[in-house]
Structure formats: structure tokens, C-alpha cells
Wavefront OBJ file of the C-alpha trace (Angstrom):
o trace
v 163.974 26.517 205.920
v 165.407 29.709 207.537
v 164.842 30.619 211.010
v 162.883 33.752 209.487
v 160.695 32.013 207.235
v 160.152 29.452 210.390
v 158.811 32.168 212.443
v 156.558 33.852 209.959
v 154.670 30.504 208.966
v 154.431 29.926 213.027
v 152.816 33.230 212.779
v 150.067 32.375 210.149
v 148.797 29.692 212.189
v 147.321 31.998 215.531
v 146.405 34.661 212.638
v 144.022 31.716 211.060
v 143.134 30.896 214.167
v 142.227 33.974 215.227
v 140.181 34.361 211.951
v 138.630 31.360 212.550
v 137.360 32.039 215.828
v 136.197 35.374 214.690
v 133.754 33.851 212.204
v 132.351 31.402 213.771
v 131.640 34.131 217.173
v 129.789 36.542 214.926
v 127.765 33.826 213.233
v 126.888 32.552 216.645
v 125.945 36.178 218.225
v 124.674 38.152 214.923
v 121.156 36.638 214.346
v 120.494 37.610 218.282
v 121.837 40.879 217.803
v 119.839 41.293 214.137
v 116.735 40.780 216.386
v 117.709 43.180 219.314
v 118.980 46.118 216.599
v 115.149 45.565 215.180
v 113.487 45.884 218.181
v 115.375 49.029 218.707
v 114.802 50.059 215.518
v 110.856 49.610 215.228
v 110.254 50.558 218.917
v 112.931 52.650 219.696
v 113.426 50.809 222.864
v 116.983 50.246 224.210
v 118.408 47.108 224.897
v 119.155 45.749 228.450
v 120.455 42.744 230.276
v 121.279 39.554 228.241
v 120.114 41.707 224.967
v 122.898 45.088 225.736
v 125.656 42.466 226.465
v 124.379 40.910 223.090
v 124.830 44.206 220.914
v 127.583 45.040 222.671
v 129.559 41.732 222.349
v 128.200 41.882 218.344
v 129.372 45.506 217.697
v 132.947 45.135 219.152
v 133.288 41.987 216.412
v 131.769 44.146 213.740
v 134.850 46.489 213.896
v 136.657 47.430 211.819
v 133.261 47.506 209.520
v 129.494 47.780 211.163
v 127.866 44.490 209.445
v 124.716 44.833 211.612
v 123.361 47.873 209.250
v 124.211 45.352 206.181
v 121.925 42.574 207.586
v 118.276 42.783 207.039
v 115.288 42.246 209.242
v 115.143 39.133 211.002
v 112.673 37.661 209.579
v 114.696 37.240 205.988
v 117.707 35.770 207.746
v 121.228 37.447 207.435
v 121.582 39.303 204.109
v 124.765 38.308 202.260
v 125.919 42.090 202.310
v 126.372 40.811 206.050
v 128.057 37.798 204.961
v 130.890 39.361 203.043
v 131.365 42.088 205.573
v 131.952 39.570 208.507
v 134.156 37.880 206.124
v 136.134 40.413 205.304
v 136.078 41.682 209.247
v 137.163 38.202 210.248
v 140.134 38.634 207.258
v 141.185 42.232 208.479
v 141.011 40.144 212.198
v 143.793 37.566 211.340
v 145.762 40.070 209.237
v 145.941 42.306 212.495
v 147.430 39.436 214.665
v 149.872 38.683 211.726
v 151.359 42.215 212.074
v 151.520 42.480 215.890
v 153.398 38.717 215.820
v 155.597 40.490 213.271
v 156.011 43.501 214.628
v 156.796 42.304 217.688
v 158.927 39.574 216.226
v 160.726 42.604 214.394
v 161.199 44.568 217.350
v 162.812 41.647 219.653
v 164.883 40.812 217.065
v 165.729 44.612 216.636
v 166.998 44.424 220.372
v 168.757 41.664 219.965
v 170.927 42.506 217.252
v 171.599 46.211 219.397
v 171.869 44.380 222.366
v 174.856 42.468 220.312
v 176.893 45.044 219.252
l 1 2 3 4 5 6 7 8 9 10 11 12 13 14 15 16 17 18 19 20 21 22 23 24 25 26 27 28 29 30 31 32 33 34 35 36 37 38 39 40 41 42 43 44 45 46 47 48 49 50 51 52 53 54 55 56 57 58 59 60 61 62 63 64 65 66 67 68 69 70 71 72 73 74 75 76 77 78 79 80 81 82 83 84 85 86 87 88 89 90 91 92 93 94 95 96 97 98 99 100 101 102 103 104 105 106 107 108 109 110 111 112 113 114 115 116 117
């Protein structure tokens, strides 16, 4: 195995992790947030304490697309328009810390080989 091909598969592992971890947080924090977004929603009343941290927590995991308007109200669970969206967010996630490992990777190297001549 090449020292390239070494350092790209030891870059797939923290991506998958990072995927992983991803997941499972939005799972963990969405139905929460699902009720908090209704509440809003039917009352108009905003969030605050424990509930704001909640929605805020749940819309910086629902970058880079907004699953809480694709689940539905509480009461039905999480819709799976939600499901595939935090899938795919938890995807684009993983893929994102692939390319900074390997554009970083790229760039050291980059310096190195300058650095050489």
C-alpha cells in the first residue's frame, strides 16, 4: 500500500466518524426540537432557556439542509422526508471532513515538496 493511499483510508475513518456522530446527535435532539418548532408555530411564542439552546443546537446540525420544515407535527413522529434529509446532512457532514483532511493533507505535502527544492 502506498503512503498516499495509507493516508486517504486514515482519512475515511474520522469522516465516518464524524458521520456517525452526526446521526445519532440529530436523532437525539430533533424530536425535542419538532416539539419546540410546533409550539412556535401554533402559538407563535419564541423559544427560551433549555428549549432556544434546543433549536439552536438542532438548526446548526440541520445545515447544510433545514430537516425541521420536512418533519411533521409531533404527534405523528418524524416524517421520513426528515429521515432522508438528516441522512443525507450527516453524508454531506463526513464528506466535508474528508476534504479538509485532504486538503490539508494536500497542502502540507505541497510545502513539503517546495520546502525541498
Amino acid at each position: 500500500m502506498t503512503p498516499r493511499r495509507a493516508t486517504r483510508i486514515a482519512g475515511i475513518l474520522p469522516s465516518l466518524l464524524v458521520s456517525v456522530v452526526h446521526f445519532r446527535l440529530s436523532v437525539l435532539v430533533a424530536p425535542h426540537a419538532n416539539f419546540v418548532f410546533q409550539r412556535w408555530f401554533d402559538s407563535g411564542e419564541q423559544a427560551t432557556g433549555a428549549d432556544a439552546v434546543i433549536a439552536a443546537v438542532d438548526r446548526f446540525l440541520s445545515l447544510p439542509i433545514p430537516a425541521i420544515f420536512l418533519a411533521a407535527h409531533p404527534v405523528y413522529g418524524l416524517a421520513w422526508g426528515w429521515w432522508i434529509a438528516t441522512t443525507v446532512n450527516s453524508i454531506l457532514w463526513g464528506l466535508t471532513a474528508f476534504v479538509c483532511y485532504a486538503l490539508s493533507l494536500w497542502l502540507l505535502n505541497r510545502d513539503v515538496v517546495a520546502s525541498s527544492n
